[in-house]
N, C-alpha and C positions, 0 to 999 in steps of 0.2 A: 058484343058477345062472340062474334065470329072469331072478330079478329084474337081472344082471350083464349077462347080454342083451338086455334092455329097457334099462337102460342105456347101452349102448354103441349101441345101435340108434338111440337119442333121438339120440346125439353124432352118428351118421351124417346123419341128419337135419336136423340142425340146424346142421350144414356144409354137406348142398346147399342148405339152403335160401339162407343167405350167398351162396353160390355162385353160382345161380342166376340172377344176372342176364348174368353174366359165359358162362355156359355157353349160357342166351339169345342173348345179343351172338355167340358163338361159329361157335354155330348159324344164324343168321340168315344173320353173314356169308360163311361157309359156302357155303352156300343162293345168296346173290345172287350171289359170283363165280361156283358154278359154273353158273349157270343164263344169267350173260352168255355164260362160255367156252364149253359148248354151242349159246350162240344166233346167236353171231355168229362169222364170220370175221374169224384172225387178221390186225390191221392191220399192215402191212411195219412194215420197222424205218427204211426210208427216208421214211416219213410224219415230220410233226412232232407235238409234243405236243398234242392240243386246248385249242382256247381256253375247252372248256366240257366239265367232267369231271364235273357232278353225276349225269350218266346210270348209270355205272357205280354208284357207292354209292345210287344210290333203285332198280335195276331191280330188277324181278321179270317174270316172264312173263304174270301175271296182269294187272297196270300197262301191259304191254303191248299186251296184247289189250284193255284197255279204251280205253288212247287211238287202239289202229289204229280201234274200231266208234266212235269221236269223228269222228276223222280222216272219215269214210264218209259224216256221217251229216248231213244237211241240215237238220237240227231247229236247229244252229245258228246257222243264217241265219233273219232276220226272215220271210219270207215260205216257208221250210221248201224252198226250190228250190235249197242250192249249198250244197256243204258243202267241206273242204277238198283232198277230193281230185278235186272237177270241175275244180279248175284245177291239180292238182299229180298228173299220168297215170304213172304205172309202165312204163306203155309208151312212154311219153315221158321217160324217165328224170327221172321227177317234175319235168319243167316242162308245159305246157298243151298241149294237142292240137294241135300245128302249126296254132296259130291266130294274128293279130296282136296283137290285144285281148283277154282273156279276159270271158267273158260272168257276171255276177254277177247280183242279185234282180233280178227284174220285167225279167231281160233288158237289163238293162245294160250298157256295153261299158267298159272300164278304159280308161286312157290311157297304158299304159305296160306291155311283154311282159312275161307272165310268165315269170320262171328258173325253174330245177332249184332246188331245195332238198334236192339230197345234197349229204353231206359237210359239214354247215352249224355242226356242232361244229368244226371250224374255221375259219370264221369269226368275224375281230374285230369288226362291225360287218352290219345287212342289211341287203335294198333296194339298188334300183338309186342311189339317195342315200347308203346308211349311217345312214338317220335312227332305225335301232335299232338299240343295243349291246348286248345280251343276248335271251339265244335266250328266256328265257322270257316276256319281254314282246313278243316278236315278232308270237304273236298275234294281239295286240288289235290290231293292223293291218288285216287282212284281215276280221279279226270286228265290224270298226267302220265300217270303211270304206263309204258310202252306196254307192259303186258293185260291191262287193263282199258281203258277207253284211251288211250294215246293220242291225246289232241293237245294241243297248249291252248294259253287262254286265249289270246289273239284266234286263234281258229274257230274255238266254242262261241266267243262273243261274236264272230264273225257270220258264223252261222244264223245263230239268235236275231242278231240286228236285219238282216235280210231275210229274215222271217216275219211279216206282217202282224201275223196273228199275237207271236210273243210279243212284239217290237207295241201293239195296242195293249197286250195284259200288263206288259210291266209299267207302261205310259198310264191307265188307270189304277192299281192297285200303288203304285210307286211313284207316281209322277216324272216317268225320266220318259225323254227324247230316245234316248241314245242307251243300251243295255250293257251296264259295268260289272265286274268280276262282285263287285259290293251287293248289289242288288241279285245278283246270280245267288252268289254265298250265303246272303242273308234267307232268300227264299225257301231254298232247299235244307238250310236249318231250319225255318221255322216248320216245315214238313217232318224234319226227321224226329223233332223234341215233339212231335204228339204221340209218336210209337213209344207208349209206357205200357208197363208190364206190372202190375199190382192186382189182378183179379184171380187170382190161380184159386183151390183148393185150398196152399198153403194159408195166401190172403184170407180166402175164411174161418181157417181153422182162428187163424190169431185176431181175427173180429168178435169170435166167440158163434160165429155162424152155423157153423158144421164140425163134427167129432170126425178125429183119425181114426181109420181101423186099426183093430189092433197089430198089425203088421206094419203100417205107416207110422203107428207109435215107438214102435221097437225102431227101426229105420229113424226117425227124427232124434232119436236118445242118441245111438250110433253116428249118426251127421254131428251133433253136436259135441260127440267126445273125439272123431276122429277129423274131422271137415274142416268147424266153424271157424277154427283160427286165421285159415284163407280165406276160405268162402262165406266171409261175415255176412250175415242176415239184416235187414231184410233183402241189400241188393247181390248176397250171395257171391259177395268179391270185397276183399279190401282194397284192390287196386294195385295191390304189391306185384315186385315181379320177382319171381321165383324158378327155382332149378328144380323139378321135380322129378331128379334119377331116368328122364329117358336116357341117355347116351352117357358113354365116356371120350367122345368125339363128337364135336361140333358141327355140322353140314351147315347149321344156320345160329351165328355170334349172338340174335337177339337183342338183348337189351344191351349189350354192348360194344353192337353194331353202333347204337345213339352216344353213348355216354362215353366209350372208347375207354374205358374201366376193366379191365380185367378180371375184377370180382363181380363184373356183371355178365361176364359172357355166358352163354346157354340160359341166361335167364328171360321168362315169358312173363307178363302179365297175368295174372291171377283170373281167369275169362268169369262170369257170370254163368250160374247155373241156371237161371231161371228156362223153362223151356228148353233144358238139358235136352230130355227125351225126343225132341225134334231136330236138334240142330247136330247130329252127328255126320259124319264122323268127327274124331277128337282128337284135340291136342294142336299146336300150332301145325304141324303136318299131317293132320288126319290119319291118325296110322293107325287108332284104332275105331273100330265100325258099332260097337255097342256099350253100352254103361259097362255089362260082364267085362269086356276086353278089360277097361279102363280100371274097373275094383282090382281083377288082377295082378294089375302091372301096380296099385298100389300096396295089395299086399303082399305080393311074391316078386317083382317083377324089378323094385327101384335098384338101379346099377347104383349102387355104396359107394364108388371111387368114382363117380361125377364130378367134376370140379364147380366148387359153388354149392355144390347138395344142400338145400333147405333142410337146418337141424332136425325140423320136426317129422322128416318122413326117411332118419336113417334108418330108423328100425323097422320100416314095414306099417302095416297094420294088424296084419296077422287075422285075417277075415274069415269066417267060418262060410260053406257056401250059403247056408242061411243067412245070417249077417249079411251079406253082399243082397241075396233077395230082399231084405228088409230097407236097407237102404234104396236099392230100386224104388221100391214101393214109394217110396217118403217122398225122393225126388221125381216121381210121378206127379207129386202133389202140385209141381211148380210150373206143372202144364197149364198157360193163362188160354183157355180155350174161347175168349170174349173177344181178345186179342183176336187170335188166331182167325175169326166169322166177323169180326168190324168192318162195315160197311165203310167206313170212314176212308181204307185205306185201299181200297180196289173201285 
């Protein structure tokens, strides 16, 4: 009888252990859905699919909190003074502290506003150029860049490895010895693709949650006769890049700085409204300081002989001062104020 139970006991055994990887894999993934669908809020079914889905199958929460104290942490910068949330503010719906330039090592001043980087798993391309296609390389932009953290990778990885404390979080979360540009890139994505932006006013208006006033309705009629063609809803950008009449001289090539295209110089990326009303100043050079400025220069303001001029804004808009308050109004709506007080990300 023993021996018949010892028997059968081995066969049990030696089925989980088969098994076992499979029950692993199970578990695992398990674990990681439900630790997104507790971590995050559900995205509308009116959003589109992202352009960048690895977040979901690498997250853990642990992964998380290691790239938000990245995110924080100014050791990445050459001289230890800027890390990546001196210029990417929560209270700025992660674009720069209502500044023109943002300030990088030794006090340095950029040449070109810092965006928001919510919502950036939907985007095809970054940069006010597009001159990077994938969010995990996106990085090494800011991390390289002399007017910004100015380190190479050799110096950041150099740093990190002789740091204990990381050199143990990437060793558990990552399984590595030894801390690679891979497991750097991967981190600070999977950090950056949780700053989404879908809770605003506008969000409930189109859940069926809450009524516009009647000033936000007038303002949303207006965005969609004069706006939407760029600024496609729900992520308030089609991603194009565009001449929008600032200048009849170039200071900065733009998108054809990348493409080296001629029909592309002076043109910008299409930015995202979302959280307009906080992330001022505007325009790839911050020149102007309020939405007023900005209606404006759309409807009196677009220089006609721009080379390149976006057909649809030869003529102006031709905005009455009401009109331009009404549209204020609307895009107040797109203020994600949940965002904004998320514990998640401080």
């Amino acid at each position: 009888m023993g021996l018949l139970y010892q028997s059968e006991l081995d066969q049990i055994w030696s089925r989980l252990f088969v098994a076992a990887p499979f029950f692993a894999w199970l578990f695992i993934s398990s674990c990681t859905k439900e630790n997104v669908s507790d971590f995050q809020a559900q995205v509308p079914v009116y959003f589109p699919k992202p352009n960048y889905t690895k977040h979901v199958q690498d997250f853990t929460k642990g992964r998380f909190e290691l790239g938000k104290q990245l995110f924080f942490d100014p050791l990445l910068s050459t001289d230890h003074s800027t890390s990546c949330a001196s210029c990417h503010s929560q209270t700025h719906g992660f674009a720069d502290h209502n500044v023109r330039f943002s300030s990088g090592i030794y006090g340095r001043k950029g040449v070109r506003n810092t965006p928001s980087i919510a919502n950036m798993i939907w985007y095809p391309a970054f940069g006010w150029d597009g001159g990077v296609n994938h969010l995990e390389i996106f990085h090494l932009g800011p991390l390289t860049n002399e007017l910004e953290m100015g380190t190479d990778m050799n110096g950041v990885l150099n740093r990190l490895n002789h740091n204990q404390n990381y050199r143990n979080l990437f060793k558990t979360h990552y399984g590595v010895e030894q801390i690679s540009d891979y497991e750097l890139f991967k981190v600070l994505t999977l950090y950056i693709s949780q700053i989404q932006s879908f809770q605003s006013k506008y969000d409930q208006y189109r859940q069926g949650k809450v009524n516009f006033s009647l000033e936000e309705q007038k303002g949303y009629a207006l965005f969609k006769s004069h706006c939407a063609s760029c600024h496609s809803e729900p992520l308030f950008s089609n991603f194009s890049y565009q001449n929008n009449g600032l200048d009849s001289v170039f200071a900065d090539s733009g998108r054809g700085k990348i493409t080296k295209e001629i029909t592309d110089y002076g043109k910008f990326r299409v930015p995202s409204l979302r959280n307009v009303s906080l992330t001022y100043p505007y325009m790839h050079d911050g020149r102007f300081w309020n939405l007023n400025e900005v209606l404006e220069h759309y409807s009196n303001g677009i220089v006609e002989n721009s080379q390149n001029l976006s057909p649809d804004l030869k003529k102006g808009m031709n905005l009455s001062a009401a009109q331009k308050q009404q549209l204020i109004a609307f895009l107040n709506t797109l203020t994600d104020y949940k965002l904004l007080s998320d514990k998640r990300f401080y």
